[in-house]
N, C-alpha and C positions, 0 to 999 in steps of 0.2 A: 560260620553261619552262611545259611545261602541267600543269594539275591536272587528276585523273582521280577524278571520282565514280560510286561503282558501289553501286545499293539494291537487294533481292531485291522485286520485283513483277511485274505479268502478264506484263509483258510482256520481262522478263529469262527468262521460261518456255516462250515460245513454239515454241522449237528442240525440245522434247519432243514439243507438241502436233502439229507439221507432222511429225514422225516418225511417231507413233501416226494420223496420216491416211494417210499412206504406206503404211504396213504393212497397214491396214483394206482400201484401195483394192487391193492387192497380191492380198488377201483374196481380198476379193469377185471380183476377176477369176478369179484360179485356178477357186474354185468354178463361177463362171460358164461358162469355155473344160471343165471338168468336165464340167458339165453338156451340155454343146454335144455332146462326143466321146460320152458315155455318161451315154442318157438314164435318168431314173429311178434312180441313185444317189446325185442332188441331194442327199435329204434325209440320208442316213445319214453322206456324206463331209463335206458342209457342217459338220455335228453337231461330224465328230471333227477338223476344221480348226481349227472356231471356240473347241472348246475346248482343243483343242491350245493354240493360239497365245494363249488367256487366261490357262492353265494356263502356259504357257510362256516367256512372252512379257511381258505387260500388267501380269499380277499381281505381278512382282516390281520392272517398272518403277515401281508406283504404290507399293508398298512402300518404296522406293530411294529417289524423288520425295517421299518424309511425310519420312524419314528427314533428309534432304537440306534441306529445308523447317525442319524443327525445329533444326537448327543454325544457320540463317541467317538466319530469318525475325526483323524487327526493325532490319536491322544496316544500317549503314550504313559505306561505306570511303570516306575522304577519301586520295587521293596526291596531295602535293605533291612534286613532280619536282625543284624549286628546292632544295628544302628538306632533299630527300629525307627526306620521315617519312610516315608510313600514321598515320591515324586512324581507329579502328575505336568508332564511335557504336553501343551498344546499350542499349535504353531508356534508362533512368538511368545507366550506365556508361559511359564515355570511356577510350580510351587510346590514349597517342600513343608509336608507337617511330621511329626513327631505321632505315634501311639495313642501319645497320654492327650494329646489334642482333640481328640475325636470325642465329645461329648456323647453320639449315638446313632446306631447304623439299625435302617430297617432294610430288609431285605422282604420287599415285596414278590409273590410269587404263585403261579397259577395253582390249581389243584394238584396235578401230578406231580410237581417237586416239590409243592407244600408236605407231599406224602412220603416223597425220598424213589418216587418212580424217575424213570427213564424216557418213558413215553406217556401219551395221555388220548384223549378223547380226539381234540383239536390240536394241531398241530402248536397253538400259540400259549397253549398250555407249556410248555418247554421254556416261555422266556420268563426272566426273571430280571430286576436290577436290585440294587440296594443304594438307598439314598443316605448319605453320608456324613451329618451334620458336625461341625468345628466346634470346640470351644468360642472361637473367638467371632463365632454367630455365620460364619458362610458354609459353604455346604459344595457337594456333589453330587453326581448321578453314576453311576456305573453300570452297565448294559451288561448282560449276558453275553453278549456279540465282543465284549471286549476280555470279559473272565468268564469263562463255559460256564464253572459250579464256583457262582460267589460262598454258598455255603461253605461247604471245603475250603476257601480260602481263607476266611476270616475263621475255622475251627483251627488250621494250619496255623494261623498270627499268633494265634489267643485271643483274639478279640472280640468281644458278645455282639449279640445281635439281637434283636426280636425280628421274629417271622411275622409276616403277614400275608394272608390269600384272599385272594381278589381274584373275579372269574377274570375279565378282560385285563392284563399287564400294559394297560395302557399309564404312560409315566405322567404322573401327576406329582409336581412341586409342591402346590398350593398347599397339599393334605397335611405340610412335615414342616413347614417355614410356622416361624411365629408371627408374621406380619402376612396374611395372607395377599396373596397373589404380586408378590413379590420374589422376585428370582433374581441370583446374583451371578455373576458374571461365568462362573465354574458347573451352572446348572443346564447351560444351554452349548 
């Protein structure tokens, strides 16, 4: 059987970067064929594209991406498929659960991968986590920035899931704990 390691670094992020290139390039051309049709509007529609689409767009990505970033950053997941258990390495902490431990996993996720796309509207449409709840009542969070396509991975385990779409993948605890607005120590 195979083991599967997955660590949050540059290049587990790259799938953001070639979107935010996308989008730019997307950009620049509109304004550009803009400018083609009607000249001398360049500068005033450029202005309210560019900030549109930061205002719109960027800034809640990069918000998303910190977000995203500070729950995962550190972490290391060990799956052993044999064994069936997850090892979840952060700094000095270790924990190892078993399959059958996992009471239930939502995998919360924007429109476009709610739909099984690639790309979407917003760039922030693209992220996803899935919150991880234990039998023995603690939980985690798993970032897209740490597993690209959590789906796929948990369809790879065997392991079920329930979907859920939410426009903003802003990571919310409170929604999935039984004791609201309590968070344990493997959520943050």
């Amino acid at each position: 059987m195979k083991k599967m390691e997955f660590e949050l670094t540059l290049r587990s992020q790259t799938f953001v970067v070639w979107e935010i290139f996308q989008k730019a390039l997307m950009l620049v051309g509109a304004v550009l064929l803009l400018d083609h049709f009607r000249p001398g509007y360049l500068s005033f529609w450029a202005s309210g594209m560019c900030i549109l689409w930061v205002v719109g767009d960027l800034a809640p990505t990069l918000i998303l991406h910190a977000q995203y970033f500070y729950y995962n950053a550190g972490w290391k997941i060990l799956i052993d498929r044999a064994s069936q258990t997850i090892t979840v390495l952060r700094s000095e902490k270790s924990s190892v659960f078993k399959f059958k431990d996992i009471q239930r996993i939502v995998v919360s996720m924007g429109y476009a991968t709610y739909h099984g796309r690639k790309g979407g509207v917003n760039i922030f449409d693209l992220y996803h986590y899935a919150y991880i709840q234990l039998v023995d009542g603690s939980s985690l969070v798993i970032t897209c920035l740490l597993v690209n396509d959590l789906q796929e991975l948990f369809r790879e385990l065997g392991l079920g899931f329930v979907k859920e779409w939410r426009f903003y993948m802003w990571i919310d605890t409170g929604r999935y704990t039984p004791q609201p607005g309590v968070l344990d120590e493997w959520s943050r």
